[in-house]
C-alpha positions as CSV (number, residue, x, y, z in Angstrom):
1,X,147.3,47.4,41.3
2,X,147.1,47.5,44.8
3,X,145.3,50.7,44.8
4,X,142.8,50.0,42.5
5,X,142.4,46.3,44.4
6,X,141.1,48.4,47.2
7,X,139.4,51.3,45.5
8,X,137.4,48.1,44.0
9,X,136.8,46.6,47.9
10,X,135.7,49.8,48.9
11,X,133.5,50.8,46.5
12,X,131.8,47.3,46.6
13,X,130.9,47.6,50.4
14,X,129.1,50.9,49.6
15,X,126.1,48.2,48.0
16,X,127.6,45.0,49.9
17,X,128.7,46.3,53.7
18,X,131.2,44.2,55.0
19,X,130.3,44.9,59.1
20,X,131.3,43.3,62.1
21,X,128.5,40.6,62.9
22,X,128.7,41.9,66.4
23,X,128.8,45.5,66.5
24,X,128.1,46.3,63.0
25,X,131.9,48.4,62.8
26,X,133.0,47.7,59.1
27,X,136.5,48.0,60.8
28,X,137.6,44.2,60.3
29,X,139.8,42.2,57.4
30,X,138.3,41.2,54.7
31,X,138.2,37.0,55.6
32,X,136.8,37.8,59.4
33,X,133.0,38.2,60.2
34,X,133.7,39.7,63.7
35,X,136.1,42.3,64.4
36,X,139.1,42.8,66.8
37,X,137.0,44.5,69.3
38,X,134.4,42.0,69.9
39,X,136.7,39.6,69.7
40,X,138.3,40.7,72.5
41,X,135.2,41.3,73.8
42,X,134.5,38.0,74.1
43,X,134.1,36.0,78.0
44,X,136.3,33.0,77.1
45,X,136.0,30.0,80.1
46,X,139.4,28.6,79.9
47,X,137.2,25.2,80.3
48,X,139.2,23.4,77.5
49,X,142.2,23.0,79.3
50,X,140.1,22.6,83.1
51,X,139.7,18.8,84.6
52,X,136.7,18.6,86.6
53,X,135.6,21.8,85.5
54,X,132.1,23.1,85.5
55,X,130.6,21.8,82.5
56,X,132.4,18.1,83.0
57,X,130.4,18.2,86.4
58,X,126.9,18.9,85.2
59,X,126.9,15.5,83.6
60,X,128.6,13.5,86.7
61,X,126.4,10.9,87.5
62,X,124.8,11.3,84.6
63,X,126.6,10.7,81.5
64,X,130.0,9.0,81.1
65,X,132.0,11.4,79.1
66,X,135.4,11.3,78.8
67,X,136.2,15.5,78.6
68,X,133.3,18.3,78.6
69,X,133.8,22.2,77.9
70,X,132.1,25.6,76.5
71,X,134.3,28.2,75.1
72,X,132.6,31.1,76.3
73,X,130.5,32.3,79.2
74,X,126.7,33.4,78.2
75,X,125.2,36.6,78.9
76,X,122.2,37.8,78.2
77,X,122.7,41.3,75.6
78,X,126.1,41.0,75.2
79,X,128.4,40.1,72.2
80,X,128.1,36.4,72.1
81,X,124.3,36.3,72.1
82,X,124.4,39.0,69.3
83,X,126.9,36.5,67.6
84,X,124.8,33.2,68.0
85,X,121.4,35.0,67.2
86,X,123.3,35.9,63.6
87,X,123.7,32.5,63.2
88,X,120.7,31.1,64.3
89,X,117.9,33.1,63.0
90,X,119.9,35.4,60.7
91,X,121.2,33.1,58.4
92,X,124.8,33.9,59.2
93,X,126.3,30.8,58.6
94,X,130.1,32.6,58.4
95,X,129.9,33.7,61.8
96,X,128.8,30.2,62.9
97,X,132.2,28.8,61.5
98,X,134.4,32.2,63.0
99,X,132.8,30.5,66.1
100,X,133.4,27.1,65.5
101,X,137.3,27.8,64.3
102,X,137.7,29.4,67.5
103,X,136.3,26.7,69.3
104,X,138.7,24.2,67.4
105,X,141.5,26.7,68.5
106,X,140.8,26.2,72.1
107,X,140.5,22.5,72.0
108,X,143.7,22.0,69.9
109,X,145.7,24.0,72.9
110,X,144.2,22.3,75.5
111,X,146.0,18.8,75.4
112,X,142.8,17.4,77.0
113,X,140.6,16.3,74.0
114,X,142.8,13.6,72.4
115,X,142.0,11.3,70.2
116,X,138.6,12.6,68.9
117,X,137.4,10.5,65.7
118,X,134.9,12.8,64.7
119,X,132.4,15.6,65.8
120,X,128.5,14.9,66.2
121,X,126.0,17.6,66.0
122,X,123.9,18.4,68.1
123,X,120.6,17.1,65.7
124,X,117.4,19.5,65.7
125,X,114.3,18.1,64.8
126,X,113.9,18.2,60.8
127,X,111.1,20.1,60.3
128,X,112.7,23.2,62.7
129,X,116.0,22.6,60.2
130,X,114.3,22.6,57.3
131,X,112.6,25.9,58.5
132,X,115.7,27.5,59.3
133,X,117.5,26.0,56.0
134,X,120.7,24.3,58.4
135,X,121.9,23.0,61.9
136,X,124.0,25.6,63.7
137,X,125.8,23.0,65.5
138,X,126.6,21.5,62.2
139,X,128.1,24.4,61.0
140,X,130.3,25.1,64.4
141,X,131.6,21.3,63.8
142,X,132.4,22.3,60.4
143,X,134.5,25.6,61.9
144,X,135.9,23.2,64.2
145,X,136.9,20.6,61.4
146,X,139.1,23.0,59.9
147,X,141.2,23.6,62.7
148,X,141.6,20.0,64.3
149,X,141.1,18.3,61.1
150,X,138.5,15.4,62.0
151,X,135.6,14.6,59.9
152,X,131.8,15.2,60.6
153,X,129.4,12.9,61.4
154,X,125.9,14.3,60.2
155,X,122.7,11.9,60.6
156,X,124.1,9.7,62.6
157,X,121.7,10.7,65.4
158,X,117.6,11.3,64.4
159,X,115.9,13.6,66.7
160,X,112.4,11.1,66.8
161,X,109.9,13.8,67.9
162,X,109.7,17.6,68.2
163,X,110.3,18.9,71.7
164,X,109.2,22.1,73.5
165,X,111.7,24.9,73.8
166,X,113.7,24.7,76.5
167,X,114.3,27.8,77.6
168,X,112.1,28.7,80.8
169,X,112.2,25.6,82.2
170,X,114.0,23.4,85.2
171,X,116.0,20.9,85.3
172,X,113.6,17.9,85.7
173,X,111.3,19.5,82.8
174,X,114.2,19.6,80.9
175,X,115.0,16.1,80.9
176,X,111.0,15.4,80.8
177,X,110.9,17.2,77.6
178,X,113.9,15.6,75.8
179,X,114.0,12.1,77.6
180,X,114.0,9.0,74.6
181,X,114.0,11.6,71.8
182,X,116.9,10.3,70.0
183,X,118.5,7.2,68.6
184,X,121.0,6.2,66.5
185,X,120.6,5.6,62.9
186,X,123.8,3.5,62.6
187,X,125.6,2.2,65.5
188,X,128.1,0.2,63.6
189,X,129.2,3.4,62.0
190,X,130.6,4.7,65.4
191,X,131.4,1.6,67.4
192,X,134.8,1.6,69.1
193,X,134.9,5.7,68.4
194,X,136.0,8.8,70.3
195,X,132.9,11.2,69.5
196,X,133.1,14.9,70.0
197,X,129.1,15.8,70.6
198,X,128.7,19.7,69.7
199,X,126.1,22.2,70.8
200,X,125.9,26.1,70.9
201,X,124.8,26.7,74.5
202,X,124.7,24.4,77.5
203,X,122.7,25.3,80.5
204,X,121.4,21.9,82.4
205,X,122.4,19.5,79.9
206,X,119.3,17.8,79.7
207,X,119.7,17.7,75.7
208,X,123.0,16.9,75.8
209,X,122.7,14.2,78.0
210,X,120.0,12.5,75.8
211,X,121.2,12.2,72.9
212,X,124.8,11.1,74.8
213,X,123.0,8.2,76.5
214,X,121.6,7.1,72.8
215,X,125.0,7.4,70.8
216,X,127.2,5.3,74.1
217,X,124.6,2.7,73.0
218,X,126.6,1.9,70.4
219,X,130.0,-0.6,71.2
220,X,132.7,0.8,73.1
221,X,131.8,4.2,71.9
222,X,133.8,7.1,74.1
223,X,132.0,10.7,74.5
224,X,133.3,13.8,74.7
225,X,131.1,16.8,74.6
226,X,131.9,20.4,73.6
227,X,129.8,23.8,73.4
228,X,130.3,27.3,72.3
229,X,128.6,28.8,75.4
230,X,127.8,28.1,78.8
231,X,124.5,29.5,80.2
232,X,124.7,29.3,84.0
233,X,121.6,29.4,86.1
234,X,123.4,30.5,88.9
């Protein structure tokens, strides 16, 4: 039975490959989108479990969050940014929860991010997530859910107006571009919370730190922010 379970598998992947998201190696189990090798592969931070690490000072004097961290370190034409461009503009939403379980991983070890409520997605603005059919912070929360076991919170923030990529500008353009673009749909919904805002790469913050100041509008709300990458400018 065995046998003819795999003879089955293999003979399936001849018109429906099973690759590695990253390398393309069909070398990985059968539940994993990226295999052992770029896994391993991959730059983790150790930021989970850091106080006052990097990330967490980006937003000092800036935004009052309680814990900040990105799993990995970003770099450009290497795994991770194969990974994340799968996700984002290949429609690979399995990859985007490998990520996200992975993330959860990290923060369940550290000890550090206690207490979370719930997870907030990053929001894009709807006519850019109705192009590309999903949020891919949305479905890194939902990888995340399944390891720390916390609900998502989608809609609760409304990005009000589309904003220029981000991408080749600085620090003050940044925050130019994003400043007042989003608000809360429900403050009640949230008040007295520990919120987990989630993104898939961090560089200045300026987005993050937007849509942070509008969701501690709501009562006693406590922020924590997590990302899957950290692009330093450094």
């Amino acid at each position: 039975m065995l046998k003819a379970t795999k003879w089955f598998t293999d003979f399936s992947h001849l018109f429906y490959p099973h690759t590695c998201a990253g390398c393309g190696s069909d070398l990985l189990e059968e539940d994993q989108t990226v295999c052992l090798h770029c896994y391993s592969n991959l730059p983790e931070t150790g930021f989970f479990g850091l106080q006052n690490n990097p990330i967490e000072k980006i937003f000092y004097g800036r935004l009052n969050v309680s814990s900040a961290a990105a799993g990995y370190y970003f770099t450009k034409s290497a795994v991770l940014q194969r990974l994340i461009h799968q996700l984002k503009y290949n429609g690979n939403r399995e990859v985007g929860r490998q990520l996200g379980q992975w993330m959860g991983l990290q923060l369940k070890s550290s000890g550090r991010f206690t207490g979370i409520d719930a997870l907030v997605p990053l929001p894009l603005f709807p006519d850019k997530e109705k192009k590309r059919g999903y949020n891919q912070s949305t479905i890194l929360c939902e990888g995340m859910a399944d390891i720390i076991q916390v609900p998502v919170i989608n809609n609760l923030v409304e990005r009000k107006h589309f904003t220029d990529t981000q991408t080749k500008k600085g620090r003050s353009e940044r925050w130019a571009n994003v400043e007042g673009s989003f608000e809360i749909t429900n403050p009640e919904e949230i008040s007295n919370k520990h919120l987990l805002l989630v993104d898939d790469v961090i560089t200045t913050g300026a987005t993050l730190e937007a849509c942070g100041q509008a969701i501690l509008q709501a009562p006693a709300t406590q922020l924590s922010i997590a990302t899957l990458a950290w692009a330093s400018r450094d």
